[in-house]
Each structure stands twice: as C-alpha cells, then as structure tokens.
Backbone atoms as SQL, in Angstrom:
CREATE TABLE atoms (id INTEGER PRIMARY KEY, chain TEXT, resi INTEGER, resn TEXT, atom TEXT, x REAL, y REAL, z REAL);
INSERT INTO atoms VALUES
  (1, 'A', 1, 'UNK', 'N', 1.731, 7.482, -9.781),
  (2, 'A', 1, 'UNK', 'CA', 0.583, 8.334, -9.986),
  (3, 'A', 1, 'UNK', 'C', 0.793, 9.611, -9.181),
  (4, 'A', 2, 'UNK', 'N', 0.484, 10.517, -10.065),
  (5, 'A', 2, 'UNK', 'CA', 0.517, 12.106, -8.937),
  (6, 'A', 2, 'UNK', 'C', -0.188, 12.461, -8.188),
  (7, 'A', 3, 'UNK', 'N', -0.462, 12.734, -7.076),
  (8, 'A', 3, 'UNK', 'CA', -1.591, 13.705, -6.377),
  (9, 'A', 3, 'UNK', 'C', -2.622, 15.180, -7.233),
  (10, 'A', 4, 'UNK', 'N', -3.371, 14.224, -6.704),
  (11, 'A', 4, 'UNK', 'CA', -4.416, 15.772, -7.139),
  (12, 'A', 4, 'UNK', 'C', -5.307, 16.627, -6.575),
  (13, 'A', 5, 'UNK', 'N', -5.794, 17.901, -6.776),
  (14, 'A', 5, 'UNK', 'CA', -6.392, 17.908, -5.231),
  (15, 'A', 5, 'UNK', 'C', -7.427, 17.932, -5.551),
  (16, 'A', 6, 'UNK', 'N', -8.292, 16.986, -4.371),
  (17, 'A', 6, 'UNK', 'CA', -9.643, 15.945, -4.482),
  (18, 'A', 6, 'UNK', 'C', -10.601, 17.051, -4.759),
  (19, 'A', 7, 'UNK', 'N', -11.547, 16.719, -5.737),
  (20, 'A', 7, 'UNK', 'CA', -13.035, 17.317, -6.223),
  (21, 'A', 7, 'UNK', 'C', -13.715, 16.774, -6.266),
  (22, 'A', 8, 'UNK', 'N', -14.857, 16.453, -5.942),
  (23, 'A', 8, 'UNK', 'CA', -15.603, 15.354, -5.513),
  (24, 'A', 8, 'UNK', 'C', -16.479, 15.189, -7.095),
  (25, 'A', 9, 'UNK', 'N', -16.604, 14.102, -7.891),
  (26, 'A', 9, 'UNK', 'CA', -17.162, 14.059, -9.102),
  (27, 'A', 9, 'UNK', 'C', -18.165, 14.062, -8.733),
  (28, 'A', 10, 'UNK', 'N', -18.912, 14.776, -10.095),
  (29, 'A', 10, 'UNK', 'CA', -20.747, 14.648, -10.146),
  (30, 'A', 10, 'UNK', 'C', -20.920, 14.661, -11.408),
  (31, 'A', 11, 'UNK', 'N', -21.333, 13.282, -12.300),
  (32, 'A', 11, 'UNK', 'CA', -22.235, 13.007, -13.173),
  (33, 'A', 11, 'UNK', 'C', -23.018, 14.100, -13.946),
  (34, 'A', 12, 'UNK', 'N', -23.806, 14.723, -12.562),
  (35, 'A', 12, 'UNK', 'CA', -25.273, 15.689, -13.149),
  (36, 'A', 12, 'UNK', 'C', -24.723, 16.761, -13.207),
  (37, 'A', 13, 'UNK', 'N', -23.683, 17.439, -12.794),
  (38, 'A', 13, 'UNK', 'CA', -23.165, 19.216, -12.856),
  (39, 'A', 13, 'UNK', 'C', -22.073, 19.018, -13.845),
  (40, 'A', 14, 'UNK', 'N', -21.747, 18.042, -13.685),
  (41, 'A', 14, 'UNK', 'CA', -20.011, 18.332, -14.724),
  (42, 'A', 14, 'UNK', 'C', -19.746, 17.411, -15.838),
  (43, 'A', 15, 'UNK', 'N', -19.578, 18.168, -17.237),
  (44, 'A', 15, 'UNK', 'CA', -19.479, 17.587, -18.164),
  (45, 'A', 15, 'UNK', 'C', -18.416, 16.614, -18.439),
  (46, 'A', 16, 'UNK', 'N', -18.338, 15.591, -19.238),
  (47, 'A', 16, 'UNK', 'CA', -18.271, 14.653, -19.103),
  (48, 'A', 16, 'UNK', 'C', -16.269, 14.596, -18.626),
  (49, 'A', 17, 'UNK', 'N', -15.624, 15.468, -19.303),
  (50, 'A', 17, 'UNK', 'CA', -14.314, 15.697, -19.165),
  (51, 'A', 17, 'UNK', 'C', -13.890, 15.936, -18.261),
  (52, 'A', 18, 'UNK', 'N', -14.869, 16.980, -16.934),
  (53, 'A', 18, 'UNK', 'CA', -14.506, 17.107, -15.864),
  (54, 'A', 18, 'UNK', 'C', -14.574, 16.138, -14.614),
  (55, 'A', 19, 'UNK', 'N', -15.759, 15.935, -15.146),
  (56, 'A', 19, 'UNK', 'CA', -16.181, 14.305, -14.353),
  (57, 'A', 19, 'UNK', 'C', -15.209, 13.234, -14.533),
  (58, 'A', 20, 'UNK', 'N', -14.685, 12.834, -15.908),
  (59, 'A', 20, 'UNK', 'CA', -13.471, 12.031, -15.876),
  (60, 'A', 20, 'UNK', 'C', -12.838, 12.463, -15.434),
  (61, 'A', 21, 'UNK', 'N', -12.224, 13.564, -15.524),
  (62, 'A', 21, 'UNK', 'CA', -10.993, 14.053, -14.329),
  (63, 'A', 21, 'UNK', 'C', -10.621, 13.786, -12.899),
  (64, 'A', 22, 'UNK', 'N', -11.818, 14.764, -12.703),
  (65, 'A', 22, 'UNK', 'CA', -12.289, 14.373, -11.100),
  (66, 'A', 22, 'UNK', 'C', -12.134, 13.098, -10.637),
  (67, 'A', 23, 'UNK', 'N', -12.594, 12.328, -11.541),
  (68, 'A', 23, 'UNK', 'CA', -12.543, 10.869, -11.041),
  (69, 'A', 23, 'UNK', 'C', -11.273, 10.040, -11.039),
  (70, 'A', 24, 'UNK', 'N', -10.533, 10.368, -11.831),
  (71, 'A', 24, 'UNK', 'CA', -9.023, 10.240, -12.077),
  (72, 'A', 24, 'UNK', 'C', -8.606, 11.119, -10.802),
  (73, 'A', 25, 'UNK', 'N', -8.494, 12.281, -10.442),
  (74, 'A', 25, 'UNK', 'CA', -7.719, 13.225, -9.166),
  (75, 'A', 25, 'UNK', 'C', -8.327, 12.788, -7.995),
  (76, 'A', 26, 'UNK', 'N', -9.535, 12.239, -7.587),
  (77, 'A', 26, 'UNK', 'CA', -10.084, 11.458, -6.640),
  (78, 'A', 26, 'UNK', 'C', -9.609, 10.163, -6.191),
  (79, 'A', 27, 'UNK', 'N', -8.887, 9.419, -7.309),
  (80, 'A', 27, 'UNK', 'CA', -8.124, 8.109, -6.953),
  (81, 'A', 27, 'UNK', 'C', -7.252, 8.477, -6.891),
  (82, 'A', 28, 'UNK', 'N', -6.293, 9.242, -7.635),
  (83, 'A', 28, 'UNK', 'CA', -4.761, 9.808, -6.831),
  (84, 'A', 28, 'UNK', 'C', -4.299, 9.969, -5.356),
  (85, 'A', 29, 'UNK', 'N', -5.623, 10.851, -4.659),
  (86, 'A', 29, 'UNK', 'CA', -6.069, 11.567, -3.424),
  (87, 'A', 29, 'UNK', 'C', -6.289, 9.876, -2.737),
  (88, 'A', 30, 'UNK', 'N', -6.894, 9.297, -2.977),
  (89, 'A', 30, 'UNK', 'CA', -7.084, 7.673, -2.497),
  (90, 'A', 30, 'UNK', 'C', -5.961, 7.060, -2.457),
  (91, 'A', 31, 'UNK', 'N', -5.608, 7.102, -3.317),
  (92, 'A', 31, 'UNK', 'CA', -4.169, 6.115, -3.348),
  (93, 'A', 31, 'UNK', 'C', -3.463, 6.512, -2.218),
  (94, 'A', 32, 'UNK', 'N', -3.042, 7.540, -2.043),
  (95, 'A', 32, 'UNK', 'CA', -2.003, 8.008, -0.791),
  (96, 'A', 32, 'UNK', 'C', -2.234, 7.591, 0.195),
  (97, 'A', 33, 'UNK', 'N', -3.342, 7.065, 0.333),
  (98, 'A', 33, 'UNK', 'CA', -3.481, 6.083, 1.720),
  (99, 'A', 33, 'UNK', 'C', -3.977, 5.093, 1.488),
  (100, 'A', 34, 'UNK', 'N', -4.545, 4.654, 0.763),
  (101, 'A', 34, 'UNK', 'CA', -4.594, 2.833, 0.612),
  (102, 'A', 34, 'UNK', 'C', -3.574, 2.161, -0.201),
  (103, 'A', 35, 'UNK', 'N', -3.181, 2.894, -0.332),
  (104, 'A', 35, 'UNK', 'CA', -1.528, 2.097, -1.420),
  (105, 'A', 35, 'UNK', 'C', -0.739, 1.880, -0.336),
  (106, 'A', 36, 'UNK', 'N', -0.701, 3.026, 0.761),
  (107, 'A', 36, 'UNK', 'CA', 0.641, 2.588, 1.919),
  (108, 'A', 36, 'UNK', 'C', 0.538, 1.206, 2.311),
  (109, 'A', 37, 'UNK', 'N', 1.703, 0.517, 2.786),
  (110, 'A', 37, 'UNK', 'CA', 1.821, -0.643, 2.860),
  (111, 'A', 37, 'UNK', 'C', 1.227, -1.648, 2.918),
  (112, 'A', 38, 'UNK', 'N', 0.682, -1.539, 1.067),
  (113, 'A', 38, 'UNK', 'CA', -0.437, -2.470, 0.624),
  (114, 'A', 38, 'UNK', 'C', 0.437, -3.680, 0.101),
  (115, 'A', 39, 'UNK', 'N', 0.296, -5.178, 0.681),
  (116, 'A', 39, 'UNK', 'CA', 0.995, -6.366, 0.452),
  (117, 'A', 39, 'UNK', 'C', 0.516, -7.106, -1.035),
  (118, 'A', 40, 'UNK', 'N', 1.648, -7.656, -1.574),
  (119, 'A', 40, 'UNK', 'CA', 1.111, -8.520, -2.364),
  (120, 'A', 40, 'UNK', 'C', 2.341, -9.236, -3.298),
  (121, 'A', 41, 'UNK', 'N', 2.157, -10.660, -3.857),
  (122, 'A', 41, 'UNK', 'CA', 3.041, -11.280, -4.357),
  (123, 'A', 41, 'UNK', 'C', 4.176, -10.612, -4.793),
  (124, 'A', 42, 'UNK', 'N', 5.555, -11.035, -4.811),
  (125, 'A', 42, 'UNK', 'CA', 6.235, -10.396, -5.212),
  (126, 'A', 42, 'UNK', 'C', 6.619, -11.026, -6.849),
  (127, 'A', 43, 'UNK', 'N', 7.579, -9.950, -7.566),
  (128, 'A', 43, 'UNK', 'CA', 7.643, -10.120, -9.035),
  (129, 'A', 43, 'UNK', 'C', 8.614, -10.107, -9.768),
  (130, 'A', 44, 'UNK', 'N', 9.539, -10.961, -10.116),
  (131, 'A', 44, 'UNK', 'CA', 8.734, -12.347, -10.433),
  (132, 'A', 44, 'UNK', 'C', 8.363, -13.391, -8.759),
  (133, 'A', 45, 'UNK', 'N', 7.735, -14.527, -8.956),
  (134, 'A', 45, 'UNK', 'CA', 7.455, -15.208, -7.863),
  (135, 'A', 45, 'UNK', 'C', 8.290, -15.770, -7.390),
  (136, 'A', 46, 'UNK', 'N', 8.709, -15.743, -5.761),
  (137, 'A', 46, 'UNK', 'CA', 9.576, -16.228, -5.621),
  (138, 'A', 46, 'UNK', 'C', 9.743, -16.417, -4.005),
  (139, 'A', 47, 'UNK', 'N', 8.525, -16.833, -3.709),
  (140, 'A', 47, 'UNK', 'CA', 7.793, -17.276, -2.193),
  (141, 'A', 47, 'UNK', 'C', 7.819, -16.072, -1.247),
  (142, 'A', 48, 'UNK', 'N', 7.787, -14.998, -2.015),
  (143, 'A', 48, 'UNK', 'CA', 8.106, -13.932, -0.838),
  (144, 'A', 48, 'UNK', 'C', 7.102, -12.836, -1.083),
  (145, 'A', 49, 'UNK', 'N', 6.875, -11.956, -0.368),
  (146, 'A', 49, 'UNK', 'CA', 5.548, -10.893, -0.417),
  (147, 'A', 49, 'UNK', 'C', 6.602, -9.532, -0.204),
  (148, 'A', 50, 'UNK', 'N', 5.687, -8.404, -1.238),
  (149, 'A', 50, 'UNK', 'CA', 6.244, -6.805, -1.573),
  (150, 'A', 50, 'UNK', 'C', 5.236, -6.395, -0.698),
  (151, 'A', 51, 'UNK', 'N', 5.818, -5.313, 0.566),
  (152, 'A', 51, 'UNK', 'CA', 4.462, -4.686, 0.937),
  (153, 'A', 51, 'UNK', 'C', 5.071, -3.087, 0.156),
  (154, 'A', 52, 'UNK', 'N', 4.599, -2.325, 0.092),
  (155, 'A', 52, 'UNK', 'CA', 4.460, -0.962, -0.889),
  (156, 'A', 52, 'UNK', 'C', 5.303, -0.291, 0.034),
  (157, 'A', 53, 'UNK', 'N', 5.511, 0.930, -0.083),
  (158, 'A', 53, 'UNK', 'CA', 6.270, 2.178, 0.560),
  (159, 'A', 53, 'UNK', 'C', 4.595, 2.632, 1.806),
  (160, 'A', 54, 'UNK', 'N', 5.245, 3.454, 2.231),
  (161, 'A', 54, 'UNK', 'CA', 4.640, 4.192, 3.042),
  (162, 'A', 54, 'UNK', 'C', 5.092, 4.965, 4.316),
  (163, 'A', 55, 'UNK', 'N', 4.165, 5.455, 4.766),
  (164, 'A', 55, 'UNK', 'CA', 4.370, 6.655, 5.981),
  (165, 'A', 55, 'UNK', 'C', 3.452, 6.501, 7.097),
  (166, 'A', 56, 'UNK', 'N', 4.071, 6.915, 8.054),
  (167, 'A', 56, 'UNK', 'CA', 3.345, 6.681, 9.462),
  (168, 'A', 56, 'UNK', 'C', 3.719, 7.415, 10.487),
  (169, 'A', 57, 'UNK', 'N', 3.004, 7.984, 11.567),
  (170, 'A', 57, 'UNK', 'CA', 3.800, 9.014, 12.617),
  (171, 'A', 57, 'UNK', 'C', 3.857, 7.832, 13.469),
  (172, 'A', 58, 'UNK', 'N', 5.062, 7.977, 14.539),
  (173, 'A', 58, 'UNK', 'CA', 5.640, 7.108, 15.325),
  (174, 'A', 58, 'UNK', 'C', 5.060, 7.901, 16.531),
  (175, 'A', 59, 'UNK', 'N', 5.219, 7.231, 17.542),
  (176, 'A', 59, 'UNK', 'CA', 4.576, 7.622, 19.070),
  (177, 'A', 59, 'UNK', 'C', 5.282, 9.118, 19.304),
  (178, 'A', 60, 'UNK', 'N', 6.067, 9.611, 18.897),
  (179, 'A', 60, 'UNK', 'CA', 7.228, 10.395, 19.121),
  (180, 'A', 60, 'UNK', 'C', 6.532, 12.024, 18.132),
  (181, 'A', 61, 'UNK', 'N', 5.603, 11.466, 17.292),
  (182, 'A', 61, 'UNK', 'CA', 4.868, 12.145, 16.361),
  (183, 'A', 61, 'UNK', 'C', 5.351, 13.064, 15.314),
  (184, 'A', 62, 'UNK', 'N', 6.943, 12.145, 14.678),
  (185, 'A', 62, 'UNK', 'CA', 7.573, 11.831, 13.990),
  (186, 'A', 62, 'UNK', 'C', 6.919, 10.965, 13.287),
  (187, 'A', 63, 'UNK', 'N', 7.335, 11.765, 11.544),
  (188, 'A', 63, 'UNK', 'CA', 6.445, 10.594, 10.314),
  (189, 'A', 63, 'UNK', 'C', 7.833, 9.843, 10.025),
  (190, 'A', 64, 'UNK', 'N', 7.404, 8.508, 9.945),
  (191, 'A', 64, 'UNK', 'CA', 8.249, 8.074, 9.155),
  (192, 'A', 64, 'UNK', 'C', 8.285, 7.379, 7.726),
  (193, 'A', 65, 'UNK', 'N', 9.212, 7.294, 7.336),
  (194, 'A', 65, 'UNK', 'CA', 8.485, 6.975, 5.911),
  (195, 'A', 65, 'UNK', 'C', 9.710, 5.564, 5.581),
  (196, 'A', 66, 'UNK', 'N', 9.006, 4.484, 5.258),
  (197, 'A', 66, 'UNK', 'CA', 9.412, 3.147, 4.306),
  (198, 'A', 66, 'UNK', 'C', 9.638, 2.907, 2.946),
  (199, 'A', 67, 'UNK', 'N', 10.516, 2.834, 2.214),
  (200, 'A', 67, 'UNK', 'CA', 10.417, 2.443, 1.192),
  (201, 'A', 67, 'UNK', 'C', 9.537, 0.989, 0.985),
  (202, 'A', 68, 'UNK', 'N', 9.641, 0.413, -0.518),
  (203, 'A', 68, 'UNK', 'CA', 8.809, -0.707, -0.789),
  (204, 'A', 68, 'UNK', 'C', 9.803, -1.857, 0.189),
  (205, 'A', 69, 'UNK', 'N', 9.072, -2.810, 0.677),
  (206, 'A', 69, 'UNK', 'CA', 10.245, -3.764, 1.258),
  (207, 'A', 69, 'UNK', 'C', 9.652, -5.252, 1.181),
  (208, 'A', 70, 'UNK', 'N', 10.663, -6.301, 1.119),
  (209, 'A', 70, 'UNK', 'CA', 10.177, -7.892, 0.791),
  (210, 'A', 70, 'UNK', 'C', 10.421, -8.478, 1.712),
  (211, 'A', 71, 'UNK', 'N', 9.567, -9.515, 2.074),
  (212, 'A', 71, 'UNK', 'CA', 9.573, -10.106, 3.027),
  (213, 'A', 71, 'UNK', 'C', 10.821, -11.296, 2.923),
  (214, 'A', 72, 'UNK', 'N', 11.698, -12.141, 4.374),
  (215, 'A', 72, 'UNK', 'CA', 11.991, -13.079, 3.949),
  (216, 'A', 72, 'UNK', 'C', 11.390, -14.147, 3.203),
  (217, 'A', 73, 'UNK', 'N', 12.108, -15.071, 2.268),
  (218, 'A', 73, 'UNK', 'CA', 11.534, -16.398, 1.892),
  (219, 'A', 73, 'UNK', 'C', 10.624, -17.112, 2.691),
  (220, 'A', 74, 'UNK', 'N', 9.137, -17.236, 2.147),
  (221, 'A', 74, 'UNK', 'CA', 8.552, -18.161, 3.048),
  (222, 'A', 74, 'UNK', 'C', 8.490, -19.448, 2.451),
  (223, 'A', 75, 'UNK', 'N', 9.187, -20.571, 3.606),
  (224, 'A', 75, 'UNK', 'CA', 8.477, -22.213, 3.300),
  (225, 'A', 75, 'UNK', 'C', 7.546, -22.725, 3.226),
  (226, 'A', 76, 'UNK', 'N', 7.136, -22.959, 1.947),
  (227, 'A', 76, 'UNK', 'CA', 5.725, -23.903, 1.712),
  (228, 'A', 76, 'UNK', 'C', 5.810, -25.005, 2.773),
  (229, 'A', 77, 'UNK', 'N', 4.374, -24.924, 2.925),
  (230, 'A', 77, 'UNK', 'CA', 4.168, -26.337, 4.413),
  (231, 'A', 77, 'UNK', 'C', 4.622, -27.470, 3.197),
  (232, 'A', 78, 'UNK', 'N', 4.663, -28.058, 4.477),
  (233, 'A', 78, 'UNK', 'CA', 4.928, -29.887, 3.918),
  (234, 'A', 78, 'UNK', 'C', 3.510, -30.718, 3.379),
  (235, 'A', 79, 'UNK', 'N', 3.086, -30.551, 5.310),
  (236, 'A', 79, 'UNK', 'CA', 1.550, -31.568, 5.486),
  (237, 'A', 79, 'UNK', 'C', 0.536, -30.883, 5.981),
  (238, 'A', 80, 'UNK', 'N', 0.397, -29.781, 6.742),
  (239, 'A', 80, 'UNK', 'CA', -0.616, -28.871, 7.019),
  (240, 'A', 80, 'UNK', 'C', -0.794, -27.514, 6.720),
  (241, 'A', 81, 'UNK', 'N', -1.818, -27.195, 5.799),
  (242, 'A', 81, 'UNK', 'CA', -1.833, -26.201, 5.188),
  (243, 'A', 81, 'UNK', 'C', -1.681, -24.896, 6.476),
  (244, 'A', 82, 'UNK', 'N', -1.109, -23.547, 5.633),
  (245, 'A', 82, 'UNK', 'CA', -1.097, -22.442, 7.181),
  (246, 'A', 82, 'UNK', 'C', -1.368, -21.351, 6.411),
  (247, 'A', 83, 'UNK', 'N', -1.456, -20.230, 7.234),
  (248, 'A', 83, 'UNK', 'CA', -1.321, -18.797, 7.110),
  (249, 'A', 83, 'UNK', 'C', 0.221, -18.133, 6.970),
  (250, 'A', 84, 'UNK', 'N', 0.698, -17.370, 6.307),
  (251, 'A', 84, 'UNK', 'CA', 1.295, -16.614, 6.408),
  (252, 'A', 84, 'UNK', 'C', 1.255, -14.975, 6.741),
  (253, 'A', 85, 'UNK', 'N', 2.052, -14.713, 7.614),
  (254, 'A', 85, 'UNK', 'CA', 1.133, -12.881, 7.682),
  (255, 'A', 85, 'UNK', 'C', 2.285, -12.421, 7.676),
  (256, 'A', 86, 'UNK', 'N', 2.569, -11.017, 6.917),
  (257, 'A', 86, 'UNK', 'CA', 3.061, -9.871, 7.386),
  (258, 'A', 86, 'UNK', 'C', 3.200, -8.572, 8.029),
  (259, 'A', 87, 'UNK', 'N', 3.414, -8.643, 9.333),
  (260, 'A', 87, 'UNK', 'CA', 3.429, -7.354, 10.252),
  (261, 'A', 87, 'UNK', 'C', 4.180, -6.385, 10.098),
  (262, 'A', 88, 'UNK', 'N', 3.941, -5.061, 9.680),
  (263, 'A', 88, 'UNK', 'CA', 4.723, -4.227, 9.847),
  (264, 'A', 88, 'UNK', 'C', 4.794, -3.617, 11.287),
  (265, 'A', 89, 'UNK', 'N', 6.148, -3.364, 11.678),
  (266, 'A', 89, 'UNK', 'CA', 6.512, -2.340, 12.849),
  (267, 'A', 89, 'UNK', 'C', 5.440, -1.120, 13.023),
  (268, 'A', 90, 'UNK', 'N', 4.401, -1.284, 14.453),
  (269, 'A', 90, 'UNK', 'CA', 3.665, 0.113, 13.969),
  (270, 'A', 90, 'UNK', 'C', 4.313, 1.516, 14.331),
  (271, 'A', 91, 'UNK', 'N', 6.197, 1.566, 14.418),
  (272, 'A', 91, 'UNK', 'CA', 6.128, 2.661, 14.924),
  (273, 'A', 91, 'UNK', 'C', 7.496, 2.942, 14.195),
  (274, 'A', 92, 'UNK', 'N', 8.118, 2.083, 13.213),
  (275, 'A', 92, 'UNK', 'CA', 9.131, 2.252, 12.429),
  (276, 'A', 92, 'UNK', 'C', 8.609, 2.332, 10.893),
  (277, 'A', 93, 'UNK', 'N', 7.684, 1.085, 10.973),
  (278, 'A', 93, 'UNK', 'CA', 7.088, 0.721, 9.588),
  (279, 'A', 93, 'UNK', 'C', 7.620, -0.042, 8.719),
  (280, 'A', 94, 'UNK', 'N', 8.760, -0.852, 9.247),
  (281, 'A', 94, 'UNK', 'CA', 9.801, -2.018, 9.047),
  (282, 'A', 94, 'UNK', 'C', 8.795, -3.262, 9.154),
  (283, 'A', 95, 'UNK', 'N', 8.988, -4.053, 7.914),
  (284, 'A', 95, 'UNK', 'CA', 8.675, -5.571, 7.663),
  (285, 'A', 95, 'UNK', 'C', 9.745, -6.160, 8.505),
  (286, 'A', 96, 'UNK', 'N', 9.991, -7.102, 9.553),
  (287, 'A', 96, 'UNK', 'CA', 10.638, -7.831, 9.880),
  (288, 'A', 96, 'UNK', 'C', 11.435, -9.051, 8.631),
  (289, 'A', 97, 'UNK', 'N', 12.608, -9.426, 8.451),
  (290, 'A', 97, 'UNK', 'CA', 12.897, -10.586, 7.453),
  (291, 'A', 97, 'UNK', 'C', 12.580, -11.671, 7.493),
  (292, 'A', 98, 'UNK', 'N', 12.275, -11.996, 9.250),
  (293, 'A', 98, 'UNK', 'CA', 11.766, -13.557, 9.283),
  (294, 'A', 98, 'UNK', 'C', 10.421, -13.804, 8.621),
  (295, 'A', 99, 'UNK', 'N', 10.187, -14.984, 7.628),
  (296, 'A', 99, 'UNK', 'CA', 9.308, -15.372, 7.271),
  (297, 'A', 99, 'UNK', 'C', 7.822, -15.293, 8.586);
C-alpha cells in the first residue's frame, strides 16, 4: 500500500468520492505504523510466526530498518498448555531464532 498524505475524512463537507479517498489515504498514513512489526502466523503453516518489516531509532538515534523476519520453529507442548512470545530487539529490531 502507498502512503498518502493524511486528510482527515468528513462525511458532512466532502462528497462522497473524497470522503472515500480520504479514508483510503488515512489508512495508508496508519499503516506505517501499525503494520511495523505486526506478528502473525506464518504462510503456509508451519509452527512458526512472520513479524512484518519495520523501523525504529536505536539509542544512538539511528533508524533502523528490518525486513519481514520468521521466527524459529516452535514446539507444540506435550502436557501443559503455554505461551509463546516474540520479542523483538528494541534497538536493532531483530527477532531472535530461538523459539
């Protein structure tokens, strides 16, 4: 999806084309930051999690930027159900491989 630059939609001032627009260039403008390293199954399935690309300034206040990256294979429990989490590095923005 492309960037657009954000216009805030209104229903009551803008006819109906612009208002769809807007509302379309308003989620573009969104996406760029809730898409960054947004997690989720990977595809096809295959016990492992995609977190998205993204960018981040490092302490150094240097951005850095991640491509999409997969986590190692995680093992289904045996006998007690668990959590799995993925941490990204907050200052590289690197998924670690260990499950």
């Amino acid at each position: 999806m492309s960037v657009a630059t954000y216009s805030a939609p209104n229903s009551t001032t803008q006819d109906s084309s612009s208002y769809k627009g807007n509302i379309d260039g308003g989620m573009s403008v969104l996406h760029q930051t809730a898409g960054m390293f947004a997690p989720h199954s990977s595809s096809p399935a295959a016990m492992t999690i995609t977190i998205d690309a993204g960018s981040l300034m490092n302490p150094t206040g240097i951005i850095e930027t991640q491509a999409a990256q997969v986590s190692g294979t995680i093992t289904a429990p045996v006998l007690h159900s668990r959590i799995d989490l993925g941490v990204i590095d907050v200052t590289t923005g690197v998924l670690p491989r260990r499950p």
